[in-house]
C-alpha beads as a LAMMPS data file, in Angstrom:
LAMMPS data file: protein, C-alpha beads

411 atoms
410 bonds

1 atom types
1 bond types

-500.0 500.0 xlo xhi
-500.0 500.0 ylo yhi
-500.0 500.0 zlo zhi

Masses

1 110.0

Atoms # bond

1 1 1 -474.284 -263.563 152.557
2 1 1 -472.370 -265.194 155.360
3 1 1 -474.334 -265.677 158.602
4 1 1 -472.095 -265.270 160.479
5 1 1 -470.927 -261.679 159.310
6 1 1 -474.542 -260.669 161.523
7 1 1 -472.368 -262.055 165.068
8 1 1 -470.875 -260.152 167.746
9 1 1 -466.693 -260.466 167.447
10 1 1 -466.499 -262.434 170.472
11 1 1 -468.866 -264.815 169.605
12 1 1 -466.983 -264.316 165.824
13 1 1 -463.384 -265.660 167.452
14 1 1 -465.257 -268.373 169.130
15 1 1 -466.234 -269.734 166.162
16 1 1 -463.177 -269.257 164.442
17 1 1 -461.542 -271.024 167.226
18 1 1 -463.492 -274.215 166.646
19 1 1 -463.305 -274.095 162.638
20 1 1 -459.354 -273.781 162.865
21 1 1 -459.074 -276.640 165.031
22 1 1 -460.979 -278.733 162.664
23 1 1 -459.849 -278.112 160.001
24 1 1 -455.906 -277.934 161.532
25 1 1 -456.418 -281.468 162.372
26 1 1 -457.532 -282.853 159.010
27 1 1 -455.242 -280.590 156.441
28 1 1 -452.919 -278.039 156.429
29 1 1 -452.178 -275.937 153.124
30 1 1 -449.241 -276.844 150.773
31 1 1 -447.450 -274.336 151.000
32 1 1 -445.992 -271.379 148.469
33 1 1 -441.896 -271.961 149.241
34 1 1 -440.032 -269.077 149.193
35 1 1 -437.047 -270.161 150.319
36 1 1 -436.088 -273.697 151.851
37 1 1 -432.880 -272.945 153.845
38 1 1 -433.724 -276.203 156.697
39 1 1 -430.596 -274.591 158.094
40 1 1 -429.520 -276.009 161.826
41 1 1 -432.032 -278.895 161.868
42 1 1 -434.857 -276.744 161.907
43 1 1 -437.369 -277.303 159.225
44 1 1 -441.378 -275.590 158.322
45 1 1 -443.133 -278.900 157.409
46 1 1 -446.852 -277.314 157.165
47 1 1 -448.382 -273.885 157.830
48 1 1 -452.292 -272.330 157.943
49 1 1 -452.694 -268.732 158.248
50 1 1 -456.377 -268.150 158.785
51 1 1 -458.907 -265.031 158.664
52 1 1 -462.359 -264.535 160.337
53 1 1 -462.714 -260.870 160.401
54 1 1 -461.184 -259.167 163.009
55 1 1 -459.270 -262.813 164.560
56 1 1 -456.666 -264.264 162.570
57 1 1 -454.340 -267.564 163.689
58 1 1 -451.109 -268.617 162.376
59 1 1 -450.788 -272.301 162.972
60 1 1 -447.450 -273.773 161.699
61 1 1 -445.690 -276.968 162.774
62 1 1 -442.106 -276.851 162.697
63 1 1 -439.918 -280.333 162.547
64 1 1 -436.275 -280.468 164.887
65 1 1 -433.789 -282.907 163.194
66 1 1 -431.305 -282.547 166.015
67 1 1 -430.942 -284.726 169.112
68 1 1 -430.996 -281.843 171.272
69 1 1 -433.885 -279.112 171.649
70 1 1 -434.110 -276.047 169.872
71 1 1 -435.300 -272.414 171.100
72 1 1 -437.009 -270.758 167.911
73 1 1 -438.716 -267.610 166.973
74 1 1 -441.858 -267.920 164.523
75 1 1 -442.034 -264.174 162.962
76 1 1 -445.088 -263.616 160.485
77 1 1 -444.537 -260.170 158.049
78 1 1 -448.884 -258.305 158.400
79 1 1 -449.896 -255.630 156.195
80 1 1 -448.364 -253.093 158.191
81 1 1 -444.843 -253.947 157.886
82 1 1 -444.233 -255.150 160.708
83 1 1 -444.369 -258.608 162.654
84 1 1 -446.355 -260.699 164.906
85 1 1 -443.850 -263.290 166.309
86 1 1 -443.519 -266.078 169.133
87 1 1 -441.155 -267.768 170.855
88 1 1 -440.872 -271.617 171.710
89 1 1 -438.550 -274.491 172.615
90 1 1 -438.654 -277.209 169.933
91 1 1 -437.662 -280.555 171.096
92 1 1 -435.381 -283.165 169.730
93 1 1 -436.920 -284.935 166.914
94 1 1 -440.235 -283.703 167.581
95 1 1 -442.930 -281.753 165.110
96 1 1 -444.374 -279.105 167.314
97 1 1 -447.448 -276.991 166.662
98 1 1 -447.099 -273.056 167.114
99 1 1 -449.763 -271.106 167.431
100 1 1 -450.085 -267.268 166.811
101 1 1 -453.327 -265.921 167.126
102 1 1 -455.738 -263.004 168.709
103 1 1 -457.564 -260.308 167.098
104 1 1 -454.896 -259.822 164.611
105 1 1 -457.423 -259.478 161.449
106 1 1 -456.884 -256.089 160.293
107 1 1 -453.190 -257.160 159.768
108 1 1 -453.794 -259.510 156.849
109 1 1 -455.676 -259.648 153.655
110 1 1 -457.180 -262.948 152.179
111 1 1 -455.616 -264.004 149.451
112 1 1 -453.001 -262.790 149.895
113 1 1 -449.266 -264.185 151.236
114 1 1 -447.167 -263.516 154.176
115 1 1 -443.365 -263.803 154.301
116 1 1 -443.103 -266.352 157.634
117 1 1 -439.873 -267.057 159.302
118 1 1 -438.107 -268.816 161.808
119 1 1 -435.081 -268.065 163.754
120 1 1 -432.815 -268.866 166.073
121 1 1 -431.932 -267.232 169.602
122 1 1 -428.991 -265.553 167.968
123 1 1 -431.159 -264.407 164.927
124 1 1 -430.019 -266.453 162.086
125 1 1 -432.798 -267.442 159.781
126 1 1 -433.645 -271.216 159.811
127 1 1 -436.116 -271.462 157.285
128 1 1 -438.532 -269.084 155.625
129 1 1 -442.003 -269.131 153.831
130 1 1 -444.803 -267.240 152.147
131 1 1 -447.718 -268.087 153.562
132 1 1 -451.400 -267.686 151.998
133 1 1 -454.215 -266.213 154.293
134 1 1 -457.690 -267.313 154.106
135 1 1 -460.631 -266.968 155.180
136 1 1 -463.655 -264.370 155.320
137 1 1 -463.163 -261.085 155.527
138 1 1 -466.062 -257.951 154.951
139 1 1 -463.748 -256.468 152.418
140 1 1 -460.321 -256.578 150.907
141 1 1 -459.842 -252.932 150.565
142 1 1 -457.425 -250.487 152.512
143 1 1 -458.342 -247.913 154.382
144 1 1 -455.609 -244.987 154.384
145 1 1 -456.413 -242.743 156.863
146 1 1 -454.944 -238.790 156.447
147 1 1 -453.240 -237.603 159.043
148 1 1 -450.585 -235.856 158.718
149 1 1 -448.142 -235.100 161.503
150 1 1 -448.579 -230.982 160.476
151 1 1 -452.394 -231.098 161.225
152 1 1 -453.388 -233.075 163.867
153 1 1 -453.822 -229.624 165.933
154 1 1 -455.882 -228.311 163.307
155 1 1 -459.580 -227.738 164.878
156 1 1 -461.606 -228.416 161.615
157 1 1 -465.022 -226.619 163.858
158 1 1 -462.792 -223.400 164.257
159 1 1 -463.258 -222.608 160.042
160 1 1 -467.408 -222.466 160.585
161 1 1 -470.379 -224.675 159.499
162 1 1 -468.321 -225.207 156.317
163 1 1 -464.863 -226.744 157.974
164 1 1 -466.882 -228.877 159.747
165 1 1 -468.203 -230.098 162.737
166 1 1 -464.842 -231.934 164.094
167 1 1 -463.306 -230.454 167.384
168 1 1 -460.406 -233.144 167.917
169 1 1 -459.038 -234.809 165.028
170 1 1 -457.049 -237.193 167.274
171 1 1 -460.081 -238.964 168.550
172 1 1 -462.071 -238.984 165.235
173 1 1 -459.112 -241.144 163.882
174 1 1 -458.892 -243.333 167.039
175 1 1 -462.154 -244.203 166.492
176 1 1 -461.278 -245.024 163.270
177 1 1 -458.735 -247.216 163.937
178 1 1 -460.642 -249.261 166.352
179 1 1 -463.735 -250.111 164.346
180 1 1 -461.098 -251.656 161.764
181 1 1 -459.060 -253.654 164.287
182 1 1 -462.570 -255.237 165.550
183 1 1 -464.064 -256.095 161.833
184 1 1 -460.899 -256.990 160.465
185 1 1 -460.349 -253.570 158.349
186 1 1 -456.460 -253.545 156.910
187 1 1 -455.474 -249.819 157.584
188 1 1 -452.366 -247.694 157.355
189 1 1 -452.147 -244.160 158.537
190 1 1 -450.839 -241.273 155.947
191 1 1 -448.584 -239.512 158.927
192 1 1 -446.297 -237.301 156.084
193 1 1 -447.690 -235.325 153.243
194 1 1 -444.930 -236.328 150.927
195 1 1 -446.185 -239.777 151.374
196 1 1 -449.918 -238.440 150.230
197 1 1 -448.032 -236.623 147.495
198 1 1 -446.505 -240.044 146.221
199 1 1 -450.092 -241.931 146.644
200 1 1 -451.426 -239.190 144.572
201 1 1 -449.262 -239.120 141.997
202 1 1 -448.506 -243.007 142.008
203 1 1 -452.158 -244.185 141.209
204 1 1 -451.416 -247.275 140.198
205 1 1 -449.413 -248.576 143.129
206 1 1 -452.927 -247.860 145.595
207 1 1 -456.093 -249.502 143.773
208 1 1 -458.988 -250.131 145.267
209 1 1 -457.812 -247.804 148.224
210 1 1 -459.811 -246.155 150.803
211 1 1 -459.333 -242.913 151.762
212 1 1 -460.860 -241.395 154.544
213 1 1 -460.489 -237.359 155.627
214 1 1 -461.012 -236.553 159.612
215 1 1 -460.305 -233.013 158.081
216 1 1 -464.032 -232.385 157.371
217 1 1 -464.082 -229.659 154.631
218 1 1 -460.503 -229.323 154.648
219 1 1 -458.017 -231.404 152.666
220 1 1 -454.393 -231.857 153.150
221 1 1 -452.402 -230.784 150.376
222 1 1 -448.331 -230.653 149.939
223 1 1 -446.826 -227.616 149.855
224 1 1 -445.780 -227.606 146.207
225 1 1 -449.257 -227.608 145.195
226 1 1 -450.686 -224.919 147.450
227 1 1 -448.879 -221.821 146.083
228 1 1 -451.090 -221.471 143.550
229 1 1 -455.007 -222.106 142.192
230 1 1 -453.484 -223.630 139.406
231 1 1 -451.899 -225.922 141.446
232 1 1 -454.472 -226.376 144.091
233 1 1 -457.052 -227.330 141.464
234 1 1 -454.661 -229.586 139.745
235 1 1 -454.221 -231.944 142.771
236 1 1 -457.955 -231.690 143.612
237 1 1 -458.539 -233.028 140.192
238 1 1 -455.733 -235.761 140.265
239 1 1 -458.042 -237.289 143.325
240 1 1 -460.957 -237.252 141.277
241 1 1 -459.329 -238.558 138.164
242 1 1 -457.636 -241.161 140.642
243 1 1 -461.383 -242.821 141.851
244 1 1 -462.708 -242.726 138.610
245 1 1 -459.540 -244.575 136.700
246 1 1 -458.363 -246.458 140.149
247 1 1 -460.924 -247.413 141.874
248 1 1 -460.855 -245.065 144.791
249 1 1 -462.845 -244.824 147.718
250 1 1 -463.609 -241.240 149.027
251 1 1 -465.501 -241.033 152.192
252 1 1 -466.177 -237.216 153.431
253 1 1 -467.795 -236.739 156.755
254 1 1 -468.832 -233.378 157.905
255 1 1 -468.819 -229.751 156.405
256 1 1 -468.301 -228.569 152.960
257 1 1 -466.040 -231.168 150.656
258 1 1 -462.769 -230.036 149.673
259 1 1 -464.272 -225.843 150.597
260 1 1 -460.707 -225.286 152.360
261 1 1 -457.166 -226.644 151.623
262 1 1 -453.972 -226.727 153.352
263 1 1 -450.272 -228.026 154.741
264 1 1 -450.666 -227.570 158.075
265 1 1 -449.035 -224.065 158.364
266 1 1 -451.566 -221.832 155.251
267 1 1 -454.820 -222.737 155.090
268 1 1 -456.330 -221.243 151.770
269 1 1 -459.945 -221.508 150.783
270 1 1 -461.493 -222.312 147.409
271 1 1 -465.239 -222.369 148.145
272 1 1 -467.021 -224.450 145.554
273 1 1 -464.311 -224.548 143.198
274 1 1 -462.672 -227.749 145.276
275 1 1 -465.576 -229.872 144.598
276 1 1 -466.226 -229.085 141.081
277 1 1 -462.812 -229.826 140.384
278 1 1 -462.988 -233.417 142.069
279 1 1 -466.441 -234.126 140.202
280 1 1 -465.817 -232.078 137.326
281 1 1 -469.376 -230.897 137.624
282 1 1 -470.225 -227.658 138.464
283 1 1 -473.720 -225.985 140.771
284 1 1 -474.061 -229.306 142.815
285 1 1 -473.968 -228.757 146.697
286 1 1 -476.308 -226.241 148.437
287 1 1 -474.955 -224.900 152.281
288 1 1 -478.766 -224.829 152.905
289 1 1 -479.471 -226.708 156.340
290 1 1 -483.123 -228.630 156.451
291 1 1 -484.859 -231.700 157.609
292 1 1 -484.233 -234.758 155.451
293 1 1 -485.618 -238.247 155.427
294 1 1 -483.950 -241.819 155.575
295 1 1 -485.114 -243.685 152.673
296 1 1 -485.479 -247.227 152.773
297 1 1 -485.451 -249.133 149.440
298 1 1 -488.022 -250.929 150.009
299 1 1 -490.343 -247.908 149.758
300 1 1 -488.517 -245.383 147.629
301 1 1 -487.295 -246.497 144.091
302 1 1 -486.610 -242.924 142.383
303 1 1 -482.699 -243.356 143.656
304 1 1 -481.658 -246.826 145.336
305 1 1 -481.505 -249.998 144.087
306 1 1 -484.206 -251.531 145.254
307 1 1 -481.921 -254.891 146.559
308 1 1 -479.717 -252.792 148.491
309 1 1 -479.835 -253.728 152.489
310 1 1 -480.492 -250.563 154.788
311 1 1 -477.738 -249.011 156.473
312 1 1 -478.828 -248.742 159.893
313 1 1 -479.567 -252.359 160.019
314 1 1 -476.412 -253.069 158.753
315 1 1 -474.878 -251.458 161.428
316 1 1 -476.752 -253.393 164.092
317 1 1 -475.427 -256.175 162.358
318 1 1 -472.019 -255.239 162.760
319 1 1 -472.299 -254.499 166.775
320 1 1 -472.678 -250.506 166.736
321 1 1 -476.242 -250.133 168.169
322 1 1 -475.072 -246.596 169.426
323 1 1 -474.682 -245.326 165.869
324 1 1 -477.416 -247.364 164.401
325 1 1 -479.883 -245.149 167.379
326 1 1 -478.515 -241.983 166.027
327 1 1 -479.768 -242.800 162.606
328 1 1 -483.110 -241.666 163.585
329 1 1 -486.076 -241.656 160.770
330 1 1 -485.427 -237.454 160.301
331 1 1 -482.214 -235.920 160.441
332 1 1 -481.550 -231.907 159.891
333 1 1 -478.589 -231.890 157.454
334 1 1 -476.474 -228.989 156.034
335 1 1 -474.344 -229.617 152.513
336 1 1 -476.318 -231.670 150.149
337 1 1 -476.052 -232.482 147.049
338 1 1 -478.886 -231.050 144.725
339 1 1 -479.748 -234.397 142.887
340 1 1 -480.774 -233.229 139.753
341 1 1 -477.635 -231.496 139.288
342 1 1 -475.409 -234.209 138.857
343 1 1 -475.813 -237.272 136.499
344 1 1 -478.536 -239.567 137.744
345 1 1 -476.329 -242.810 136.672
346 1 1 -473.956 -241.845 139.619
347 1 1 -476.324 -242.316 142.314
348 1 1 -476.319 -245.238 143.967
349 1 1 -477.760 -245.013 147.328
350 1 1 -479.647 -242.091 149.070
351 1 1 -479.203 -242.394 152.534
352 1 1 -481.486 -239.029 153.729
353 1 1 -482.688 -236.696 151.123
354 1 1 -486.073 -235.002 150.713
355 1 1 -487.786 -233.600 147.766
356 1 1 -488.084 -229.962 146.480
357 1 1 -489.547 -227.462 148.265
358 1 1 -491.046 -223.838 147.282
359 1 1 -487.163 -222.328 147.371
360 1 1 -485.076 -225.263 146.928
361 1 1 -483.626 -225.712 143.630
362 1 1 -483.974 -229.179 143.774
363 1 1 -483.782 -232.588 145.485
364 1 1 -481.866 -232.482 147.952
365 1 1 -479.784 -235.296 149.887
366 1 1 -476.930 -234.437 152.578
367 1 1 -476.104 -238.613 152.949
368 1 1 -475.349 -240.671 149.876
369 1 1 -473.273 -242.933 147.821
370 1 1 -472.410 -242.003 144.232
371 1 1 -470.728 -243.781 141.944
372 1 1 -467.291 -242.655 140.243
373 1 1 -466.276 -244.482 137.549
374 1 1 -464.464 -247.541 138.861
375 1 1 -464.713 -245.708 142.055
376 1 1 -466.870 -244.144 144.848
377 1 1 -467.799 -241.020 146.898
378 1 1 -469.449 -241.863 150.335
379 1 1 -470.854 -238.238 151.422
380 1 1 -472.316 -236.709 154.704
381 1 1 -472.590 -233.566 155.371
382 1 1 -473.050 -232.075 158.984
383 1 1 -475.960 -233.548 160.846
384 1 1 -477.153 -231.255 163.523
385 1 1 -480.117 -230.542 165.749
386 1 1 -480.878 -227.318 166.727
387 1 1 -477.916 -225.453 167.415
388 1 1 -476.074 -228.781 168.500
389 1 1 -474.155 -231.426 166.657
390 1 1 -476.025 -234.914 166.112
391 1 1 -472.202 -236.867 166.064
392 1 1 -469.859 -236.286 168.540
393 1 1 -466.200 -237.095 166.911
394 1 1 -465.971 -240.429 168.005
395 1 1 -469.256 -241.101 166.706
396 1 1 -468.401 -239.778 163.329
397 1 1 -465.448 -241.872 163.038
398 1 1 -467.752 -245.003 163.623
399 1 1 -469.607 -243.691 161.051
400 1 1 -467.107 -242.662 158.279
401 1 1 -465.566 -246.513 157.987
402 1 1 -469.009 -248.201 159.248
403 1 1 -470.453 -246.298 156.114
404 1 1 -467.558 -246.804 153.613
405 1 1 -467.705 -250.985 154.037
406 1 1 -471.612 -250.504 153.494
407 1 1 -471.123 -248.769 150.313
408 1 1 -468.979 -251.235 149.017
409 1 1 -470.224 -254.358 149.884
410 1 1 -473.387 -253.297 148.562
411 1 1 -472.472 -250.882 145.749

Bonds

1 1 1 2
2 1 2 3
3 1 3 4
4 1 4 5
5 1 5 6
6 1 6 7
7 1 7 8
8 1 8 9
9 1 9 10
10 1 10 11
11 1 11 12
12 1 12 13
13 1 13 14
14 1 14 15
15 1 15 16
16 1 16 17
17 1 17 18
18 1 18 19
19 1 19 20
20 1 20 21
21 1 21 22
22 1 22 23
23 1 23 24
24 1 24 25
25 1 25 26
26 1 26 27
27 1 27 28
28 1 28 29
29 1 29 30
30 1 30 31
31 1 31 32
32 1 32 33
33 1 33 34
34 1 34 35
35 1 35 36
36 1 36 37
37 1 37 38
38 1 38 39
39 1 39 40
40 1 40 41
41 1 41 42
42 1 42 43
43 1 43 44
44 1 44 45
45 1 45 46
46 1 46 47
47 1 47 48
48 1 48 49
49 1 49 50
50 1 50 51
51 1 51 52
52 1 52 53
53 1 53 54
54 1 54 55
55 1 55 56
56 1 56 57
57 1 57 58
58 1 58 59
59 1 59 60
60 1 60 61
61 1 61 62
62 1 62 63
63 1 63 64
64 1 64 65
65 1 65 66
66 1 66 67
67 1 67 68
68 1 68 69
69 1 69 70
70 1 70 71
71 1 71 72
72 1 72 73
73 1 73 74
74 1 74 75
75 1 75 76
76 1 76 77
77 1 77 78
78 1 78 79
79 1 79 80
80 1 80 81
81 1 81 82
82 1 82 83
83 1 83 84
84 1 84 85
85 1 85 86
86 1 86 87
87 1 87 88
88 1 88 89
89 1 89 90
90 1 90 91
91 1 91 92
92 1 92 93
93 1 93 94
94 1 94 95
95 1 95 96
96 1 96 97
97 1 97 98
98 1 98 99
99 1 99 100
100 1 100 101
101 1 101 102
102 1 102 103
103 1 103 104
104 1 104 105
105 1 105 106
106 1 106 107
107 1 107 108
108 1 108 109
109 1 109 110
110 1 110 111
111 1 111 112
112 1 112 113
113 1 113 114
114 1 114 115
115 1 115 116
116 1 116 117
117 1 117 118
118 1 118 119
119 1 119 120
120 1 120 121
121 1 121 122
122 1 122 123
123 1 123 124
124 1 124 125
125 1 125 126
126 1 126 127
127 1 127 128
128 1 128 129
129 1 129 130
130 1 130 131
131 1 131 132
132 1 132 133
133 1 133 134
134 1 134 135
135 1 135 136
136 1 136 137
137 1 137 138
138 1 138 139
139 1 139 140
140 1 140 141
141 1 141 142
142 1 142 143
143 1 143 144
144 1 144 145
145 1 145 146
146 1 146 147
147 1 147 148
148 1 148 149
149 1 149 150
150 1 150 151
151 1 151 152
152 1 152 153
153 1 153 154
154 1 154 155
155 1 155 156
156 1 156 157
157 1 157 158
158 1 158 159
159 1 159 160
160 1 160 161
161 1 161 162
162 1 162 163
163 1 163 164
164 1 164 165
165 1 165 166
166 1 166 167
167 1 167 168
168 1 168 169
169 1 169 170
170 1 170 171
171 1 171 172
172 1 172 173
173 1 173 174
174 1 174 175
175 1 175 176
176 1 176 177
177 1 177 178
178 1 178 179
179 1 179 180
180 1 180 181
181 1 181 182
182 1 182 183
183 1 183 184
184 1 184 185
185 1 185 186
186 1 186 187
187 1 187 188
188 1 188 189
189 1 189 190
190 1 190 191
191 1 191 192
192 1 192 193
193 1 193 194
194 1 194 195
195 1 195 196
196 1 196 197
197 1 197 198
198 1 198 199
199 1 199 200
200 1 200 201
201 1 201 202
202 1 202 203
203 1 203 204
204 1 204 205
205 1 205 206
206 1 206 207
207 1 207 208
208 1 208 209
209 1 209 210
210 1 210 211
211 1 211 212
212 1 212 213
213 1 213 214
214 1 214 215
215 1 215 216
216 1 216 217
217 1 217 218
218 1 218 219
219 1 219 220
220 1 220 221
221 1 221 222
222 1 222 223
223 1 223 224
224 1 224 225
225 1 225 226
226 1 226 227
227 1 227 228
228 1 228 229
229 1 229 230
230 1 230 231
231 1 231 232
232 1 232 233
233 1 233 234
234 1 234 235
235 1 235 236
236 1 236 237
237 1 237 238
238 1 238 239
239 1 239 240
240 1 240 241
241 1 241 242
242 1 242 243
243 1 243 244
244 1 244 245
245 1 245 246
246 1 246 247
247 1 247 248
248 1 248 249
249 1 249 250
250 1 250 251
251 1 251 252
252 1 252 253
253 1 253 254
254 1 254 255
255 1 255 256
256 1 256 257
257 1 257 258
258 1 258 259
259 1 259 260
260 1 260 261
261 1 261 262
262 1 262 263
263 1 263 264
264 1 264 265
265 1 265 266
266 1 266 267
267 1 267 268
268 1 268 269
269 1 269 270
270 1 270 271
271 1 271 272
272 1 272 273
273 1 273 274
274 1 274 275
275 1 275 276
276 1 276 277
277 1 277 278
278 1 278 279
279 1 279 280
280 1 280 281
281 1 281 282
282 1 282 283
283 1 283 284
284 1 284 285
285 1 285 286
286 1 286 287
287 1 287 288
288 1 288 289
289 1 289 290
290 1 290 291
291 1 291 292
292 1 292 293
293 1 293 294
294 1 294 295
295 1 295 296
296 1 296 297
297 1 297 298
298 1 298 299
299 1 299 300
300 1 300 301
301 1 301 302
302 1 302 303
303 1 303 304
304 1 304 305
305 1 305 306
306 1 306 307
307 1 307 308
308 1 308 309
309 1 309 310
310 1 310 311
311 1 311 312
312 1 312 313
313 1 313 314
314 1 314 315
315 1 315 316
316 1 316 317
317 1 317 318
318 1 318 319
319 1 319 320
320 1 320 321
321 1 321 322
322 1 322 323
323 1 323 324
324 1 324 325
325 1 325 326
326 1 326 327
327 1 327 328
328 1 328 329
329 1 329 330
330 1 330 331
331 1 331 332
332 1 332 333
333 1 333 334
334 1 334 335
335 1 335 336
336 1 336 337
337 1 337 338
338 1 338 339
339 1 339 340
340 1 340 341
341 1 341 342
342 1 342 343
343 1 343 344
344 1 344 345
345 1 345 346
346 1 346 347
347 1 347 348
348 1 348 349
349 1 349 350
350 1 350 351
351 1 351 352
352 1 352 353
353 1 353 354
354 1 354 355
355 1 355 356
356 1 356 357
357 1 357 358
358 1 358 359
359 1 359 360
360 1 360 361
361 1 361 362
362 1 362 363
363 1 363 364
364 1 364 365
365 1 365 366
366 1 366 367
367 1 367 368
368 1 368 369
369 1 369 370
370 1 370 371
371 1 371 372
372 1 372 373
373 1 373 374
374 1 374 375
375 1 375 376
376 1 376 377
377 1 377 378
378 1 378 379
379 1 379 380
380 1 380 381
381 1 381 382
382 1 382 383
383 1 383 384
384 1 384 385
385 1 385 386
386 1 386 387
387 1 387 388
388 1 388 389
389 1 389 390
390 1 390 391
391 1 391 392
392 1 392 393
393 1 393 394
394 1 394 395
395 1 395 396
396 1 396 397
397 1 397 398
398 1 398 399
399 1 399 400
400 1 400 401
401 1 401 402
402 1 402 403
403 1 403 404
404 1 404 405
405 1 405 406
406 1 406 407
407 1 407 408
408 1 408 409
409 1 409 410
410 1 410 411
């Protein structure tokens, strides 16, 4: 485990900083040609794309065979689609250095290459690349966030305890987006429910994906699958059968999982039937609110691995402190899972549970990671103290993507 994974992100680019000069003056990658155009003099003679978690730097020196300077633009294709460029004057017979960097992580993937190019000031390509990133990086996985365009007023709250506690989806996704810009999280937002129709029924073009639902207990569904059960239940169970076979990543945060469904304009509720369908298991959530318990592994064996490193440290780790202090030894939780209802080989981290009382049919735990499959399903259900939310929406954003790159780093 890195070190410096445990370091603030300032202190993270600082570092990075120092490494990429090092190592820029010593080597620079051979690079993967795409194309070698070397058309008006200009000419990519090395290039280093670089990741540290949430900083990234492009360094690439570029060679002018003319006797007269040369304005360029350096353009660099990240995982959203679109580019991070830079313009600079090359001089005459000169290899210059161009730099592109800042907290640019969550735009690139290790491993992976980037289609780099340069141009000229009236936009004719010069020469063009794929460049490789590298690097460190807390995972490689995407997160794709739901949001359709036809929901964002929805007020999860408004459907009761089992919608979820959500009041303003906008912010829940912000925060969202900004805990994977500062780790270095690759994201794309799901704006279009024909686009969640394609992922859906396109499997294999989205491994390893995460998914993450600021809907609560309500999931967005296209409108040729909400006219009837049959259909409802048949897209339910295409996300199931999609993290088993696929390697999904399913993170629900707040309320009752999959209890409601809708397109934005008919909301139509299914109860228990939406979760049985994703697990294909049937009697395995109670509503029933109570006090449950974080479990550390060092002390309880019956359902962690015992090598697994605690959450709420984690989080310290990472630079949320606020979150981490909400995580409080005893937490009242509604919408658990009743552990002895559901296969004990899927359970692979109990985050809070408690064991059976007098009327419970079971033990109980409303924060956990289970195990799909090739897959996983990162639950909480609504934390609350008295009559008052424990997570404002913010705060549960933090916590849905803080909690999904725990699970799978240490699943």
């Amino acid at each position: 485990m890195s070190i410096l994974r445990g370091l603030s992100p300032v202190v993270v680019a600082i570092v990075l900083s120092v490494v990429v000069i090092v190592i820029a003056s010593v080597y620079y990658a051979e690079l993967s040609t795409f194309s070698k155009m070397s058309v008006g003099g200009i000419e990519i003679v090395d290039a280093k794309l670089v990741k540290h978690y949430g900083y990234a730097r492009l360094l690439i020196k570029v060679y002018n065979n003319e006797e007269k300077p040369i304005e360029i633009e350096v353009k660099i294709e990240t995982e959203q689609k679109d580019y991070l460029t830079k313009r600079q004057e090359i001089p005459p017979r000169k290899t210059t250095m161009i730099k592109i960097e800042g907290k640019y992580g969550y735009k690139f993937r290790v491993s992976k290459e980037y289609l780099t190019q340069v141009i000229d000031a009236k936009g004719n390509t010069l020469d063009i690349i794929e460049v490789e990133c590298s690097g460190i990086e807390l995972i490689n996985n995407k997160v794709l966030i739901l949001a359709s365009t036809t929901m964002l007023n929805m007020i999860p709250s408004q459907l009761g305890d089992y919608g979820g506690s959500i009041y303003n989806v906008s912010i829940f996704i912000s925060s969202i987006i900004n805990v994977a810009k500062d780790l270095g999280i690759v994201f794309d937002i799901v704006e279009d429910l024909s686009e969640w129709k394609d992922i859906v029924e396109n499997p294999h073009n989205y491994g390893d994906v995460i998914i993450i639902n600021p809907f609560g207990g309500v999931i967005p569904i296209p409108t040729e699958y909400i006219d009837s059960e049959e259909k409802i239940y048949e897209f339910i169970e295409k996300i199931g059968n999609n993290t088993r076979r696929y390697g999904w990543i399913w993170t629900h945060i707040t309320g009752y999982p999959f209890y409601y469904v809708t397109n934005g304009s008919t909301v139509v509720r299914i109860q228990s039937s939406g979760i049985e369908q994703f697990f294909g298991a049937k009697n395995i959530i109670t509503s029933g609110g109570g006090i449950q318990y974080y479990i550390y592994t060092e002390t309880d064996e019956q359902y962690l691995e015992s090598e697994a490193i605690d959450l709420k440290t984690w989080i310290v780790r990472q630079g949320y402190v606020d979150i981490a202090n909400k995580l409080n030894d005893s937490i009242h939780m509604k919408f658990s899972f009743i552990l002895n209802h559901i296969p004990q080989e899927w359970i692979s981290k109990v985050i809070y549970g408690k064991e059976a009382g007098a009327n419970d049919p079971g033990p109980t735990s409303g924060a956990l990671i289970l195990r799909l499959g090739n897959g996983l399903y990162i639950h909480w259900g609504t934390a609350y103290y008295k009559n008052s939310n424990l997570f404002n929406d913010e705060e549960l954003g933090k916590l849905a993507i803080l909690s999904t790159i725990y699970a799978i780093r240490y699943r």
